[in-house]
KOLLUM-166992 format. One record per residue (C-alpha): residue number from 0; residue in three letters; x, y, z. Coordinates in steps of 0.02 Angstrom, whole numbers, plus 50000, padded with zeros to 5 digits. Layout:
<NUM,"ala",<X,Y,Z>>;
...
This chain:
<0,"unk",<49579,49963,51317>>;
<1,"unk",<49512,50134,51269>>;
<2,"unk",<49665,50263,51284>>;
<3,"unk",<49786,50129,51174>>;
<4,"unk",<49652,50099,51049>>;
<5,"unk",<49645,50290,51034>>;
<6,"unk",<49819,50291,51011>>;
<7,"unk",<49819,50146,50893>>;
<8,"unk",<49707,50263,50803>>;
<9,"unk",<49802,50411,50784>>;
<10,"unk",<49938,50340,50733>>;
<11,"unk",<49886,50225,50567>>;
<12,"unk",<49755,50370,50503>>;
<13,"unk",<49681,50519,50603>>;
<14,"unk",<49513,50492,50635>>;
<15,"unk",<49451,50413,50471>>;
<16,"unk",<49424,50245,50396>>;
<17,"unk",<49533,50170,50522>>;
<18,"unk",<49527,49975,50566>>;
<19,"unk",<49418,49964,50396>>;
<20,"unk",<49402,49783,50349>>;
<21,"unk",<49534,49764,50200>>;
<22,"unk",<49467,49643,50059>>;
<23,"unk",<49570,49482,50040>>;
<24,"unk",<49712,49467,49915>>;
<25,"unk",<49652,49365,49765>>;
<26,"unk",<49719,49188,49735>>;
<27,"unk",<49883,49203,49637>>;
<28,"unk",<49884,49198,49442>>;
<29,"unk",<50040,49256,49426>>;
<30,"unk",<50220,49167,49441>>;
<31,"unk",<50284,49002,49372>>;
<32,"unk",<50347,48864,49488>>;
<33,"unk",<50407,48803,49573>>;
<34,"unk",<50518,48684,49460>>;
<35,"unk",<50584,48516,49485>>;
<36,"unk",<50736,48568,49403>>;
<37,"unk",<50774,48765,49371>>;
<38,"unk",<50947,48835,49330>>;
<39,"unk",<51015,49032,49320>>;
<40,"unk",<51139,49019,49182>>;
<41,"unk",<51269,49144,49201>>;
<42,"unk",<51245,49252,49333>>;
<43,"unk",<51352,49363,49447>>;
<44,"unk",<51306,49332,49647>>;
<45,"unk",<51288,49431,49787>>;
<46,"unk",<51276,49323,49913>>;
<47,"unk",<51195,49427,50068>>;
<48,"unk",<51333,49350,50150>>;
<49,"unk",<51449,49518,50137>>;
<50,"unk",<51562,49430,50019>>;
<51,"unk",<51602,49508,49860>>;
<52,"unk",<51505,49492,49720>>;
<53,"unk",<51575,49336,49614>>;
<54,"unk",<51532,49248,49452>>;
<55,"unk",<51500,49213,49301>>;
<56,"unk",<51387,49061,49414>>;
<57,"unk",<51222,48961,49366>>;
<58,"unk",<51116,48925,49508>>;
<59,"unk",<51026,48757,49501>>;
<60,"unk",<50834,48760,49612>>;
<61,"unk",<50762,48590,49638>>;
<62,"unk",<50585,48623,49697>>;
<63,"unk",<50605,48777,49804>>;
<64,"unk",<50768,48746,49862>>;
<65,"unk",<50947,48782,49821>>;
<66,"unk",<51041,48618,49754>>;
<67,"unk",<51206,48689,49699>>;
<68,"unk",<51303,48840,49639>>;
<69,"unk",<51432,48809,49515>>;
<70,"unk",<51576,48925,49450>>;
<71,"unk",<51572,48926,49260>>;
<72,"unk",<51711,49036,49187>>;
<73,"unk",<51803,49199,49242>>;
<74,"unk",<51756,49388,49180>>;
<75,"unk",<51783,49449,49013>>;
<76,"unk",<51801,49253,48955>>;
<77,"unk",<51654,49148,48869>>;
<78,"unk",<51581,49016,48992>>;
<79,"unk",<51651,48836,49006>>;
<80,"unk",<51513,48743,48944>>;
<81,"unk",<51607,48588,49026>>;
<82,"unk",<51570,48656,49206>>;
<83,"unk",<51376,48709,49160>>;
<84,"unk",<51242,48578,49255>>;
<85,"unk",<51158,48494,49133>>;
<86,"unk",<50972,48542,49070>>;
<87,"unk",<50852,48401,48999>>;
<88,"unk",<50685,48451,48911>>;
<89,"unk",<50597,48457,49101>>;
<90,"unk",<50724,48598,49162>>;
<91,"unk",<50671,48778,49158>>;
<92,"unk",<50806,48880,49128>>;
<93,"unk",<50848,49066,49121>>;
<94,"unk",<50982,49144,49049>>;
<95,"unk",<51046,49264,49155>>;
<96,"unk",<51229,49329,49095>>;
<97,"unk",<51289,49484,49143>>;
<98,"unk",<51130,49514,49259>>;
<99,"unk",<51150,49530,49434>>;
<100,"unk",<51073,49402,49586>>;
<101,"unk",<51032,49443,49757>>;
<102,"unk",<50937,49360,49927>>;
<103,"unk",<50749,49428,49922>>;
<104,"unk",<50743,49574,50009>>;
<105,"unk",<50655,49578,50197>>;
<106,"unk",<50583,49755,50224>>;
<107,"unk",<50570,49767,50417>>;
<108,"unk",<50437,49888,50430>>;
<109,"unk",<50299,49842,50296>>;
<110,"unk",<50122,49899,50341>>;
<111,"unk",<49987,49829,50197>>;
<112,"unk",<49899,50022,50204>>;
<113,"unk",<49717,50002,50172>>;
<114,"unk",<49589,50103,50257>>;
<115,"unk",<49613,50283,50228>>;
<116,"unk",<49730,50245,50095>>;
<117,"unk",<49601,50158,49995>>;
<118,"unk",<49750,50030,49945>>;
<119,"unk",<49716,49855,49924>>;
<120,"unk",<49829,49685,49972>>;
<121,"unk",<49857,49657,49784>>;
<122,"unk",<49928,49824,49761>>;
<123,"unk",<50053,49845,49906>>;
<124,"unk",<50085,49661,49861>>;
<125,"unk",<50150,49680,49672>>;
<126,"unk",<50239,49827,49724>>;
<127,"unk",<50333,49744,49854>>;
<128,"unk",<50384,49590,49741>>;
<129,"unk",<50420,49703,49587>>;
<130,"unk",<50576,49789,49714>>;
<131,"unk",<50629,49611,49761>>;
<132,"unk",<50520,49606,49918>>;
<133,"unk",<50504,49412,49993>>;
<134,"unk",<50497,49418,50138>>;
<135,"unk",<50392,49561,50246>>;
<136,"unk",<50384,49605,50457>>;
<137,"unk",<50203,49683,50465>>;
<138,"unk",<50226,49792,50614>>;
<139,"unk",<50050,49811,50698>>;
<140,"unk",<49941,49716,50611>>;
<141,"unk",<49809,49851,50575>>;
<142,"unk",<49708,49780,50470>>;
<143,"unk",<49664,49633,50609>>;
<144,"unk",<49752,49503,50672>>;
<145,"unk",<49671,49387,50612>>;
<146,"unk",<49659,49443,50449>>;
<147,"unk",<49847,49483,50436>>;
<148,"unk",<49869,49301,50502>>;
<149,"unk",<49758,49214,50373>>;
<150,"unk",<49867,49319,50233>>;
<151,"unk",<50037,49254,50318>>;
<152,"unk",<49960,49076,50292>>;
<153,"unk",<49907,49102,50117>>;
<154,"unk",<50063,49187,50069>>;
<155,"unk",<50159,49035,50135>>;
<156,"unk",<50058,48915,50065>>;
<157,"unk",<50103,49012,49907>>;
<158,"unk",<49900,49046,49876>>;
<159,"unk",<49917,49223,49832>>;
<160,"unk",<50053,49349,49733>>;
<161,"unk",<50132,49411,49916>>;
<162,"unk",<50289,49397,50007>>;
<163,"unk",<50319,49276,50161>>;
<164,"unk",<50239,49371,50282>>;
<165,"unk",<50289,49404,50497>>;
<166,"unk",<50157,49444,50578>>;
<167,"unk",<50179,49550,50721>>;
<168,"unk",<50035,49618,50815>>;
<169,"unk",<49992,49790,50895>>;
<170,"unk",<49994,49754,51084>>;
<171,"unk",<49828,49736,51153>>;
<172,"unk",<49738,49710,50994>>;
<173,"unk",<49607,49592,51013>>;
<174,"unk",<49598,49629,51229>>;
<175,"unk",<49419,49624,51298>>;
<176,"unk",<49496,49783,51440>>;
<177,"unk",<49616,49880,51455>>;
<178,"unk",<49789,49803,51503>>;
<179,"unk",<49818,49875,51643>>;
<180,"unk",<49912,49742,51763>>;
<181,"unk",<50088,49625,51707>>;
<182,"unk",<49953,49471,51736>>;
<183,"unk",<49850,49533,51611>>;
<184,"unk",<49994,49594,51477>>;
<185,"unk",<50055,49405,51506>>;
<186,"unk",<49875,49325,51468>>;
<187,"unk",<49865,49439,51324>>;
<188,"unk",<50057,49392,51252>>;
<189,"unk",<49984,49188,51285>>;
<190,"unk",<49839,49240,51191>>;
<191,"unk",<49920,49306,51010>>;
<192,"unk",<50056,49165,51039>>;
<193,"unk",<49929,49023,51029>>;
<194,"unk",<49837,49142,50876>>;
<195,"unk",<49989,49108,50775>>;
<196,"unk",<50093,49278,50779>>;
<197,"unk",<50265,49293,50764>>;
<198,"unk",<50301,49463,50880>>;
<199,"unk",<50221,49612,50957>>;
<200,"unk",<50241,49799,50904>>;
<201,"unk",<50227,49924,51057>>;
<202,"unk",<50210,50114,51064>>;
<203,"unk",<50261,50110,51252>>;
<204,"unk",<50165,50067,51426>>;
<205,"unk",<50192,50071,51597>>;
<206,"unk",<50364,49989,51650>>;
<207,"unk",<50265,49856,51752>>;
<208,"unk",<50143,49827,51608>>;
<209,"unk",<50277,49837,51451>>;
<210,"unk",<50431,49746,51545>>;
<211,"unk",<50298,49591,51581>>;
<212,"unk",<50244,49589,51406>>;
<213,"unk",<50413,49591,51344>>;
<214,"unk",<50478,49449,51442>>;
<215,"unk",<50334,49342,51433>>;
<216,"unk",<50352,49382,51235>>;
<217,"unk",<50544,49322,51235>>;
<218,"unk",<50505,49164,51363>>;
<219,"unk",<50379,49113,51216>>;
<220,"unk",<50496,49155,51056>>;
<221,"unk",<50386,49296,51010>>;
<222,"unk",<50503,49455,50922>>;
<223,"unk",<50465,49612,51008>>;
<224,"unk",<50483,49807,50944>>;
<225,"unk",<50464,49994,50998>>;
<226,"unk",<50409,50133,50905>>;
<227,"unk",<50440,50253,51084>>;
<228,"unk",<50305,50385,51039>>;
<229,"unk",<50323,50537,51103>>;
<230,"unk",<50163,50503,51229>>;
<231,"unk",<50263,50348,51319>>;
<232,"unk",<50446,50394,51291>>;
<233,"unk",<50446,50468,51467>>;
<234,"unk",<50412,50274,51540>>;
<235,"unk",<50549,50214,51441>>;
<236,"unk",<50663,50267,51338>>;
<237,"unk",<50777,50153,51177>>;
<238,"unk",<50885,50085,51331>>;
<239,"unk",<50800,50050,51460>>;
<240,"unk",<50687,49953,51318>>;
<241,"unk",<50830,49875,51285>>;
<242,"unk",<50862,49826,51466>>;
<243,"unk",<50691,49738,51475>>;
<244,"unk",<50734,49624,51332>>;
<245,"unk",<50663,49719,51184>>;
<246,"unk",<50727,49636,51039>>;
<247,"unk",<50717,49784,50890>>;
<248,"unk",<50678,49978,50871>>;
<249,"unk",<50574,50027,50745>>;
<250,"unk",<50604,50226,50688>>;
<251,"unk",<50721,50306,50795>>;
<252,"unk",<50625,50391,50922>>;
<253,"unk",<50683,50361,51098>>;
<254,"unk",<50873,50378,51047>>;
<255,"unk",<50905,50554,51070>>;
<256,"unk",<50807,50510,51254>>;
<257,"unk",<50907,50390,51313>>;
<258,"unk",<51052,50506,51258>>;
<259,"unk",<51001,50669,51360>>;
<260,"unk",<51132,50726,51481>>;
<261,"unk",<51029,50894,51530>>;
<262,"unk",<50860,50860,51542>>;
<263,"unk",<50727,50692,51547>>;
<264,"unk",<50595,50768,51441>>;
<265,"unk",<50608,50843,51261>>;
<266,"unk",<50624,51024,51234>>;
<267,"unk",<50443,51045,51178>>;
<268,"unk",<50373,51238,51139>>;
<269,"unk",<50256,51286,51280>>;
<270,"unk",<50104,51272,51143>>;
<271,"unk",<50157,51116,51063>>;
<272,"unk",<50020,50966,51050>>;
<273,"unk",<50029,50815,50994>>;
<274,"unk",<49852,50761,50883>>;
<275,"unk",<49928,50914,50798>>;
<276,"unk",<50033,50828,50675>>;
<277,"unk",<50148,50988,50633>>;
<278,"unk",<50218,51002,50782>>;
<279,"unk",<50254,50815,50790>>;
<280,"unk",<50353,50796,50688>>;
<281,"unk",<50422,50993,50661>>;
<282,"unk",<50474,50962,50858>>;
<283,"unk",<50551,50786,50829>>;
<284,"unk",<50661,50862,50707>>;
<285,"unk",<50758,50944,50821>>;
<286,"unk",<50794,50794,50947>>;
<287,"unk",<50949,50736,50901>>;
<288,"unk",<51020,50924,50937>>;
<289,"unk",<50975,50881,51097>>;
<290,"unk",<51058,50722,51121>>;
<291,"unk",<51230,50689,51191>>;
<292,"unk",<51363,50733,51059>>;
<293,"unk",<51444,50604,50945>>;
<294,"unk",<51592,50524,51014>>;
<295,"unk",<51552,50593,51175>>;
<296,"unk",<51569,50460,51339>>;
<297,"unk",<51377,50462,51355>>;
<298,"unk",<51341,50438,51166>>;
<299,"unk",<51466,50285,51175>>;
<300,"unk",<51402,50189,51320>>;
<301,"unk",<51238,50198,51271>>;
<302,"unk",<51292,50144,51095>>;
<303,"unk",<51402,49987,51189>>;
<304,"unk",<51269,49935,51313>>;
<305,"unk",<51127,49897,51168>>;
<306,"unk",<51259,49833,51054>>;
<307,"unk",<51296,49717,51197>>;
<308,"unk",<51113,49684,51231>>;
<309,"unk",<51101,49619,51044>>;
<310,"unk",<50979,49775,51013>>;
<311,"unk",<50934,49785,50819>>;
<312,"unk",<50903,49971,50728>>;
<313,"unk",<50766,49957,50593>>;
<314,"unk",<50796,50128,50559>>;
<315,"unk",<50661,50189,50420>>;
<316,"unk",<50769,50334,50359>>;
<317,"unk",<50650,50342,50201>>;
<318,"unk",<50494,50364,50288>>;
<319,"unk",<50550,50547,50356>>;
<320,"unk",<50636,50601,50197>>;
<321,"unk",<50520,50731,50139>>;
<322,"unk",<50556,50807,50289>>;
<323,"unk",<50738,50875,50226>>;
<324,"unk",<50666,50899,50057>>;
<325,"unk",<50470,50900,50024>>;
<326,"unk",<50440,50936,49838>>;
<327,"unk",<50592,50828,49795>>;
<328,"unk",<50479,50687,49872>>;
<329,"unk",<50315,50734,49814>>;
<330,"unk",<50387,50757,49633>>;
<331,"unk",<50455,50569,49626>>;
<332,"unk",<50438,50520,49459>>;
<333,"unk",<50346,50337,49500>>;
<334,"unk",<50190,50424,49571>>;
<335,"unk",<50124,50474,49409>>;
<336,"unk",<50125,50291,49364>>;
<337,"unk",<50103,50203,49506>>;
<338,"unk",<50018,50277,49648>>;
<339,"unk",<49824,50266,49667>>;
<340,"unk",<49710,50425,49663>>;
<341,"unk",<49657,50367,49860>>;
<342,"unk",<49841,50365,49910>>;
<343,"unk",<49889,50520,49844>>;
<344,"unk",<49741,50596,49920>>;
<345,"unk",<49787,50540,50085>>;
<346,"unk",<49968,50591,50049>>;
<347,"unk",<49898,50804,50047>>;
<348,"unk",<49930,50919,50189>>;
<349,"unk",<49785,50849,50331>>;
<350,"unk",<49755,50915,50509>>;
<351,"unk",<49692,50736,50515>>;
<352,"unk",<49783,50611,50428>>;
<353,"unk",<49925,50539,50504>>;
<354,"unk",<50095,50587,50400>>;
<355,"unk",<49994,50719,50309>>;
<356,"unk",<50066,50881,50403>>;
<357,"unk",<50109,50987,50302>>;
<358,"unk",<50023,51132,50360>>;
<359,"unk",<50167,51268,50357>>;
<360,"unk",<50311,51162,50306>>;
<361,"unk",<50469,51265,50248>>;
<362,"unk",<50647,51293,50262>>;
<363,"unk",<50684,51308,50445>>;
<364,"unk",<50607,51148,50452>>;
<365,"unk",<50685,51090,50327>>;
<366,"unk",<50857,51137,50391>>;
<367,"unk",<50832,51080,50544>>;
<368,"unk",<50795,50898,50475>>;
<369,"unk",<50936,50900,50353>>;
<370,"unk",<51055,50951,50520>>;
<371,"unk",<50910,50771,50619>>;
<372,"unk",<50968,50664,50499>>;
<373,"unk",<51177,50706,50473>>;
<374,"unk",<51178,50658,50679>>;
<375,"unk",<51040,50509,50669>>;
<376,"unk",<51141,50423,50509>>;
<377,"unk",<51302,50450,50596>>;
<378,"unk",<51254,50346,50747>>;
<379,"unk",<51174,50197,50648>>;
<380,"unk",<51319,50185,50537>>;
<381,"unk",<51442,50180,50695>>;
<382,"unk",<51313,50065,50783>>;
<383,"unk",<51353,49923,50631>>;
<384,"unk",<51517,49977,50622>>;
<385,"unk",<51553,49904,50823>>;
<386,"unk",<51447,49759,50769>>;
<387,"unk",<51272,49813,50790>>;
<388,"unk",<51124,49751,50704>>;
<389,"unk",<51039,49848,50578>>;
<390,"unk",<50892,49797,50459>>;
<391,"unk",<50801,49880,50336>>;
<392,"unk",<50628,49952,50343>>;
<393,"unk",<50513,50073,50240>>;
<394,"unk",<50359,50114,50323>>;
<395,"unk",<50284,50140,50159>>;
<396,"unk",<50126,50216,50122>>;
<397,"unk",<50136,50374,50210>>;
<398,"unk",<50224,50524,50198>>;
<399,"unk",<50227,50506,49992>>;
<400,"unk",<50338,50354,50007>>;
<401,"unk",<50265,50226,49894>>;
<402,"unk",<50272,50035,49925>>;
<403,"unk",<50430,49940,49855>>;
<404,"unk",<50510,50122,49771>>;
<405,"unk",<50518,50177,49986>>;
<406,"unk",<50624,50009,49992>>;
<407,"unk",<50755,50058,49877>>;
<408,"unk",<50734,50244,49927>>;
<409,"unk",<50808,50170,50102>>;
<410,"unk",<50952,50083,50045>>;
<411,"unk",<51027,50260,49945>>;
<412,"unk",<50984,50330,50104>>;
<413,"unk",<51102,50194,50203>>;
<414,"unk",<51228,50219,50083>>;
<415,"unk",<51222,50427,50135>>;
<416,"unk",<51246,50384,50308>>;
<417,"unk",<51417,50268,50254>>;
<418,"unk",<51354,50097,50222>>;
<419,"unk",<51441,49999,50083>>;
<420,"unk",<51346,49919,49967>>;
<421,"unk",<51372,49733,50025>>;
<422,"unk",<51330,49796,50194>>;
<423,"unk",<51155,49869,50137>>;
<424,"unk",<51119,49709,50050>>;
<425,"unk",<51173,49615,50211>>;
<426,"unk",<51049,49740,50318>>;
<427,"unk",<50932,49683,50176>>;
<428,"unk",<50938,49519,50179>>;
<429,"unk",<51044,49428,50317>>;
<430,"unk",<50994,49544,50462>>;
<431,"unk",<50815,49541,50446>>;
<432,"unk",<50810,49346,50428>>;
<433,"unk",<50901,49353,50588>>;
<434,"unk",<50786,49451,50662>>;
<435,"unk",<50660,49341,50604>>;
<436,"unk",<50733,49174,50670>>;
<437,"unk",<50721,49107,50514>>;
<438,"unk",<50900,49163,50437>>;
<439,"unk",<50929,48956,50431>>;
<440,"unk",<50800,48955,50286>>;
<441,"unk",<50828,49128,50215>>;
<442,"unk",<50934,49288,50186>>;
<443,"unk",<51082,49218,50097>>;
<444,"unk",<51100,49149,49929>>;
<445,"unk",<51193,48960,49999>>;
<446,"unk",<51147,48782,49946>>;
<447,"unk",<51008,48706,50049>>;
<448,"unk",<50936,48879,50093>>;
<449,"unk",<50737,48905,50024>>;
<450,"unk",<50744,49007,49851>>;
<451,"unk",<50702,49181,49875>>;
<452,"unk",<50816,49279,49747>>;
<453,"unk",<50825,49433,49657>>;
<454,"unk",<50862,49472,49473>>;
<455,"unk",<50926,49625,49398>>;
<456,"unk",<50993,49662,49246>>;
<457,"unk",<51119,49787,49307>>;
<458,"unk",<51256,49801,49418>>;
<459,"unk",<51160,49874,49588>>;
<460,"unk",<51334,49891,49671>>;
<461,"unk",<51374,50018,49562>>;
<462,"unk",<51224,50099,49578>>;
<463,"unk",<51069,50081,49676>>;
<464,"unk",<50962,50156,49575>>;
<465,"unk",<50942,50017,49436>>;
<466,"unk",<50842,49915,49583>>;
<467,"unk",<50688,50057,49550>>;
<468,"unk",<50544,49982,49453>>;
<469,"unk",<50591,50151,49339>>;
<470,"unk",<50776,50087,49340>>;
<471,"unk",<50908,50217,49310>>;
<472,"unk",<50954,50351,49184>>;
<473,"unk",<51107,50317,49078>>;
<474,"unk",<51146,50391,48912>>;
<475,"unk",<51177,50288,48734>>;
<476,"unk",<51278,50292,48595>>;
<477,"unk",<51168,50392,48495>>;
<478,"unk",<51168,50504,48651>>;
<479,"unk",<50994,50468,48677>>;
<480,"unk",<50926,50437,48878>>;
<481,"unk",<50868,50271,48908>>;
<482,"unk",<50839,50157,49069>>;
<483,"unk",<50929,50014,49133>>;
<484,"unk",<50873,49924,49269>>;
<485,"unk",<50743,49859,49371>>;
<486,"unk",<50706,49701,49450>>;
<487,"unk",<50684,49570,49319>>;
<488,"unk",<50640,49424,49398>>;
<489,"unk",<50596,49392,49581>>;
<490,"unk",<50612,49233,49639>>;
<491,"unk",<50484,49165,49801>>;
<492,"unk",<50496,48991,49861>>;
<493,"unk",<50558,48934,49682>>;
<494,"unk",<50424,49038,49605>>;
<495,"unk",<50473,49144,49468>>;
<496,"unk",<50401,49330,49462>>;
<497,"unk",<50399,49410,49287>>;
<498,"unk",<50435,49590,49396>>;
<499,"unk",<50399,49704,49261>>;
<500,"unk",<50244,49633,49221>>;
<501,"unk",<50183,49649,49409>>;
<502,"unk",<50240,49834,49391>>;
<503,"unk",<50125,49835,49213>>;
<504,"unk",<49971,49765,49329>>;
<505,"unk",<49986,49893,49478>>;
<506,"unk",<50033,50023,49337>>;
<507,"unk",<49837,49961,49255>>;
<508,"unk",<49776,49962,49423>>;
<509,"unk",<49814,50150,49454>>;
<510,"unk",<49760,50214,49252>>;
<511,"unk",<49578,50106,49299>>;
<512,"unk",<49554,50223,49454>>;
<513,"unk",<49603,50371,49373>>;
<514,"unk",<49485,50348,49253>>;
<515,"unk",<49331,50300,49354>>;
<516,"unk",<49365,50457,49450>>;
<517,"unk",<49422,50572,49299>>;
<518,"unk",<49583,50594,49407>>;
<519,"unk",<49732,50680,49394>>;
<520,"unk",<49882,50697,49495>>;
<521,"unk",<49917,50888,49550>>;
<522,"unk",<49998,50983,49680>>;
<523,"unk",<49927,51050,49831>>;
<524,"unk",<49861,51219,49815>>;
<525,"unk",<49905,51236,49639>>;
<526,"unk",<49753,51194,49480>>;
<527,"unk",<49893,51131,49382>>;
């Protein structure tokens, strides 16, 4: 088990504080519900269907369920009272006209940070919920499995302020040796299935070791996703991943491989290594160059064959964004506010902290990503357009994307690569549900679905930016700035979440730390 601990390692933090024992969320204190009787007067839905948005509607919640959705008047006309459900003295209502409903939002790729981050479950939780976060796939399980699994459970059981929680495990967490054989990647796969987890997150492995796994994890129900590092793309690339049975991608790496017409192996620079982070991801910035060229014969089979395999893209544009434009992404206006002294630490230019490489970042690099990304976007918005799956994802936490503002972050960037609106709230909703098996229950705003909803008192259609906990930038009458925006309630399991106070609480957590430590946010290098 040695080498993939190592790797494990590398990957979540460098060297330091790794696998540190994260302290347990607190029991909830926050939220009211669920009610026998709740109804949303007045508001416009989105379904997560891909319909159109539609209202005025109220939206009656018995318990934590959807009991009906009723039409109650037309734009631009007052409500007919005559259509409204009826409210007695027991019914909580809120009046919601002209604001905006959604399906909570599933983010695909949701680690809980910890460790060298110094974060804790409460923080990455309120953030989450504040951006309309219910429902979370936590790739890896890094913290522990079984403490990831005892949070799923407490989460469900609605015991603490969290999001439903998937709980996918690193593979061969928790081994006694190193996995080595199919027999033994089978016995392990038996092992986390009977723990309680929901899927498996690889990095790669041998072909006879990975392809058990994987079909041992599908015979048994258990979701299964790549991230193809660079160290164990060479046994398998995105398609023949794909092939096995794999269900989802994580990232993107291992595209641009399975999409080489001249070579097997990357292009690497005859000095390049990879524990030095730099050259990581300077190097991966310059794969999809390498790639097949859109439209081409290769690019489209490849493209058809996964499509056909039911192969789902959780992208994480957001998580390599600073990468086209680092001070634009170190400069976000939340981290002032929100993000904790330890997390901004961890964010500064490290030759040991994972996502902290900025060691001689400029604008070659820079250009070179910008040029990454205008190929990558272009095939995931042609892979929905012939029908593909794709999901949402933030990997938040690293790279100075911040829990629940990375979320949003990723659906602008979706909308860049040629995503309509409805479809990024479909990725956002629908698609992960589906990918969770549980889109039955979840991921669409329908009677006898489980109520997991979004507020917001602005149109996000028009533009994304209102669902920031900072909300967006308009102008007055009086030609003064102001905000609109931000989630206002979020709705889990019939529970209502007062989101802007959850923002208030992280935003107390953050000016407590700073002033234990006398801390304040600067810029690397600079005393200012």
């Amino acid at each position: 088990m040695k080498s993939l601990k190592l790797l494990l390692l590398f990957f979540i933090a460098g060297t330091a504080s790794v696998f540190a024992q994260m302290p347990d969320a607190p029991n909830r204190s926050e939220g009211d519900g669920p009610y026998g009787r709740l109804i949303i007067r007045g508001v416009n839905l989105i379904d997560g269907t891909g319909s159109p948005a539609t209202g005025p509607v109220d939206i009656v919640v018995e318990g934590n369920r959807i009991a009906s959705i009723q039409t109650v008047g037309y734009p631009g006309l007052p409500i007919n009272e005559n259509r409204r459900p009826e409210a007695d003295e027991n019914t909580k209502v809120i009046n919601a006209e002209g604001m905006f409903i959604l399906p909570g939002f599933f983010d695909m790729h949701a680690h809980t940070g910890g460790g060298a981050q110094g974060t804790t479950p409460e923080y990455v939780y309120k953030l989450w919920l504040a951006h309309g976060i219910t429902s979370i796939r936590e790739p890896g399980s890094f913290n522990g499995m079984d403490w990831t699994l005892r949070h799923k459970q407490r989460s469900s059981e609605n015991e603490i302020t969290a999001p439903r929680i998937s709980a996918w495990i690193g593979f061969g967490m928790g081994a006694n040796e190193e996995i080595t054989t199919a027999k033994q990647a089978r016995e392990w796969v038996k092992m986390i299935d009977e723990a309680g987890a929901d899927g498996i997150k690889f990095f790669g492995a041998s072909p006879e070791v990975y392809s058990a796994a994987i079909d041992e994890a599908n015979k048994r129900g258990l979701g299964t996703m790549t991230h193809h590092a660079q160290t164990r793309v060479v046994y398998n690339n995105a398609l023949h991943s794909a092939r096995y049975g794999l269900t989802s991608l994580t990232h993107w790496y291992g595209l641009p491989e399975a999409l080489f017409e001249d070579k097997i192996i990357q292009d690497y620079p005859l000095d390049y290594n990879y524990n030095n982070e730099q050259h990581r991801f300077e190097e991966a910035g310059k794969l999809w160059k390498q790639a097949a060229a859109p439209g081409s014969d290769k690019w489209n089979s490849v493209m058809d064959e996964m499509i056909e395999l039911d192969f789902t893209l959780n992208p994480t544009f957001t998580i390599y964004e600073a990468n086209r434009n680092l001070s634009a992404q170190r400069r976000a206006e939340w981290h002032e506010k929100y993000t904790l002294p330890s997390l901004w630490e961890f964010y500064k230019p490290s030759k040991r902290s994972h996502g902290s490489y900025w060691l001689e970042w400029g604008t070659e690099q820079e250009i070179a990503w910008k040029e990454n990304f205008r190929i990558w976007m272009q095939f995931v918005n042609e892979y929905k357009n012939k029908g593909g799956r794709v999901t949402l994802g933030s990997d938040a936490g690293y790279i100075y994307k911040l829990y629940g503002f990375g979320y949003i972050q990723e659906m602008e960037m979706m909308r860049e690569a040629g995503f309509h609106p409805l479809e990024i709230f479909q990725s956002a909703s629908l698609k992960g549900a589906e990918v969770l098996g549980v889109d039955d229950q979840l991921g669409t705003i329908e009677v006898g679905k489980l109520a997991d909803m979004v507020i917001v008192n602005a149109n996000p259609m028009e533009n994304l930016k209102v669902l920031y906990g900072t909300g967006a930038i308009y102008v007055n009458e009086n030609n003064e700035p102001i905000r609109k925006g931000g989630v206002r309630y979020t709705i889990k399991d019939g529970i209502v979440y007062d989101a802007k106070q959850l923002l208030q609480d992280v935003a107390d957590m953050v000016k407590a730390a700073k002033a234990e430590n006398n801390y304040e946010i600067t810029q690397p290098g600079l005393d200012w």
